[in-house]
VOGUKE-220268 format. One record per residue (C-alpha): x, y, z; residue number from 1. Coordinates in Angstrom, 3 decimals. Layout:
<pts>
        u        v        w base
        X        Y        Z  NUM
...
</pts>
This chain:
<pts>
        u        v        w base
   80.793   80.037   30.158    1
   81.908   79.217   33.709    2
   85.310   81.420   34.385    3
   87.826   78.808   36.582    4
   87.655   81.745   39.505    5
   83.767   80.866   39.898    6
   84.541   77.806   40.666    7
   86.126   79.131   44.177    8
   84.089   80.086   47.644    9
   86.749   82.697   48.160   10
   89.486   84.809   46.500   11
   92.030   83.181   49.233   12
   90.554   79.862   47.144   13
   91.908   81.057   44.394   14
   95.217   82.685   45.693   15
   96.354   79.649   47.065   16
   95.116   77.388   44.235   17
   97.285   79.846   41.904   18
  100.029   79.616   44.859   19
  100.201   76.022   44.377   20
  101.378   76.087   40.620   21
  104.599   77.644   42.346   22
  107.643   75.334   43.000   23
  109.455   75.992   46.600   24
  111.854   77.586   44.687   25
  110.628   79.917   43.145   26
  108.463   81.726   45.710   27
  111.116   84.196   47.025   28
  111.493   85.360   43.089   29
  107.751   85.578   43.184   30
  107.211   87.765   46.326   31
  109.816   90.051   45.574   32
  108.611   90.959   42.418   33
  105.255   91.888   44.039   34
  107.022   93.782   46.252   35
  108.743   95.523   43.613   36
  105.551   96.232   41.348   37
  103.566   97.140   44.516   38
  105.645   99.691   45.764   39
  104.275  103.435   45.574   40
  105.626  103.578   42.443   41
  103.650  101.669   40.426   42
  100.106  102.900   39.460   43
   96.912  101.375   39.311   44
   97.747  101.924   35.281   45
  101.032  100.057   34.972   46
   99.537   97.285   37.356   47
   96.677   96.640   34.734   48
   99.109   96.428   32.127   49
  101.269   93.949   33.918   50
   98.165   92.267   34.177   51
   97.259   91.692   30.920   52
  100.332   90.594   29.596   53
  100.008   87.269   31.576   54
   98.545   84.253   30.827   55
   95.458   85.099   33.290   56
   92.348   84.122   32.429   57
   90.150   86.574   34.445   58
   90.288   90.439   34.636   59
   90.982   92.674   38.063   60
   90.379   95.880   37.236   61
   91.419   98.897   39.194   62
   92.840   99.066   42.945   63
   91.090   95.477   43.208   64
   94.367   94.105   41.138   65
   96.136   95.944   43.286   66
   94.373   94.554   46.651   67
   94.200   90.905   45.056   68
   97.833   90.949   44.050   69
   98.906   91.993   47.821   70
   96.822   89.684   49.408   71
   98.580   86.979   47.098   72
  101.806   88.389   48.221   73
  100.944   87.512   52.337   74
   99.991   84.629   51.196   75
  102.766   83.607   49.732   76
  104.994   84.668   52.416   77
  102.861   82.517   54.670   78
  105.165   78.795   55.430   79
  103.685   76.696   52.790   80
  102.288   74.191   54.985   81
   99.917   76.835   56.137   82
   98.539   77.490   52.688   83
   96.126   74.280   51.906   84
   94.162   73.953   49.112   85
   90.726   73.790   49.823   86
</pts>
């Protein structure tokens, strides 16, 4: 079975696809929880478990969830206009 992030040439693909699903609105409330849960306080541990109580379809496992979720979060603090789907 083909997983959906396959179907990307990059992970920044798949950020901003993800990204997309977003309204406007709702951005800031998104960036400032991964600012919350990437702080030094949260562990690799809790991250995983954050993880896999959403609806995500795909594993991360280790400080890769932790590099893939912070590369989401400059991403989504990028202006919106600069964040086109490929």
């Amino acid at each position: 079975m083909t997983q959906d992030f396959e179907l990307f040439d990059a992970a920044d693909d798949l950020i901003r696809f993800g990204l997309s699903t977003i309204p406007n609105a709702e951005i800031p409330d998104f960036t400032h929880y991964l600012h919350t849960v990437l702080s030094d306080g949260t562990s690799d541990r809790e991250l995983q478990e954050i993880w896999r109580n959403t609806q995500a379809e795909f594993f991360i496992t280790g400080s890769g969830l932790r590099a893939f979720l912070a590369r989401a979060l400059e991403i989504a603090e990028m202006p919106r206009s600069s964040k086109p789907i490929a």
